[in-house]
C-alpha positions in Angstrom: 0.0 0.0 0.0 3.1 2.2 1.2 4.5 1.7 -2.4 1.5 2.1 -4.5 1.2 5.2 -2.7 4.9 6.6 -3.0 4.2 5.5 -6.9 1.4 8.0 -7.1 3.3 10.6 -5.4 6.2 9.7 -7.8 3.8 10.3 -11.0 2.2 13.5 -9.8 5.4 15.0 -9.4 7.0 14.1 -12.7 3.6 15.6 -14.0 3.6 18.3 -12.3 7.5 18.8 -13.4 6.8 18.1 -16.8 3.7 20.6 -16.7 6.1 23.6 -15.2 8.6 22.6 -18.0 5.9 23.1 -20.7 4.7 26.1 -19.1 8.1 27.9 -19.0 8.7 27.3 -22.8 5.3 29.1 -23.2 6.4 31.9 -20.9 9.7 32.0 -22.8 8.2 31.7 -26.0 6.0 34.2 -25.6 8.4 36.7 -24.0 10.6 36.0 -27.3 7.5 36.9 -29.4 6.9 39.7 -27.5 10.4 40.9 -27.6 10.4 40.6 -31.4 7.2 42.7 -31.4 8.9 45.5 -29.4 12.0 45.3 -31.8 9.8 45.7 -34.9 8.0 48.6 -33.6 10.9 50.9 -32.5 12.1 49.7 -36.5 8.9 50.7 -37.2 9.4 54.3 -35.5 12.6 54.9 -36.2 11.5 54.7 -39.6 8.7 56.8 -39.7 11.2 59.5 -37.4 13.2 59.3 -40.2 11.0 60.5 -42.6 9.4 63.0 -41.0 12.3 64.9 -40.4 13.6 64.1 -44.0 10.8 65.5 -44.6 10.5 68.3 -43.1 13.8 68.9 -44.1 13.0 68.8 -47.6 9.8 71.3 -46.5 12.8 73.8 -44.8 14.6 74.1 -48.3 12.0 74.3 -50.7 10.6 77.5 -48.0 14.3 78.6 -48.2 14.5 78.6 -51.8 11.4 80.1 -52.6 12.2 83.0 -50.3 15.4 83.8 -51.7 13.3 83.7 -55.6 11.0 86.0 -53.9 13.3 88.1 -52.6 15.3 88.2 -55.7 11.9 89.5 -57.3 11.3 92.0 -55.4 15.0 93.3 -55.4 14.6 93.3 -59.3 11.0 95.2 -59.0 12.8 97.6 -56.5 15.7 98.4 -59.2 13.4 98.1 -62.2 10.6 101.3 -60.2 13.8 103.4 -59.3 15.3 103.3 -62.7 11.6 104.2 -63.7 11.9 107.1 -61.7 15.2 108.3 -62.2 14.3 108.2 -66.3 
């Protein structure tokens, strides 16, 4: 009786071991999955960082260049009303 007993006993705990095995696989599974998932959303917003500011730089040259045409406009306007006036 002592030994079916200590059998029992002996069988639960390999099933228990073997169920605390599987289960830290899933933890660590998981944790890798959710690792990977933080990795591809910094990629993710490093990427769209990137842009953005490639983009507004692209915005701060175009602004740039069209102020300097405008400029150069008006400096020609300037020149073109004075020599007008001084005709």
């Amino acid at each position: 009786m002592n030994d079916d007993r200590q059998e029992v006993d002996e069988a639960i705990t390999k099933k228990f071991q073997a169920e605390l095995v599987n289960l830290r696989e899933i933890v660590d599974q998981e944790r890798n999955e959710r690792e990977e998932s933080e990795r591809t959303i910094q990629d993710m917003l490093r990427s769209v960082f990137t842009k953005v500011k490639e983009d507004i730089e692209l915005e701060r040259q175009n602004r740039e260049e069209t102020e300097e045409t405008l400029m150069a406009l008006l400096n020609e306007t300037c020149q073109k009303v004075n020599d007008a006036g001084n005709i």
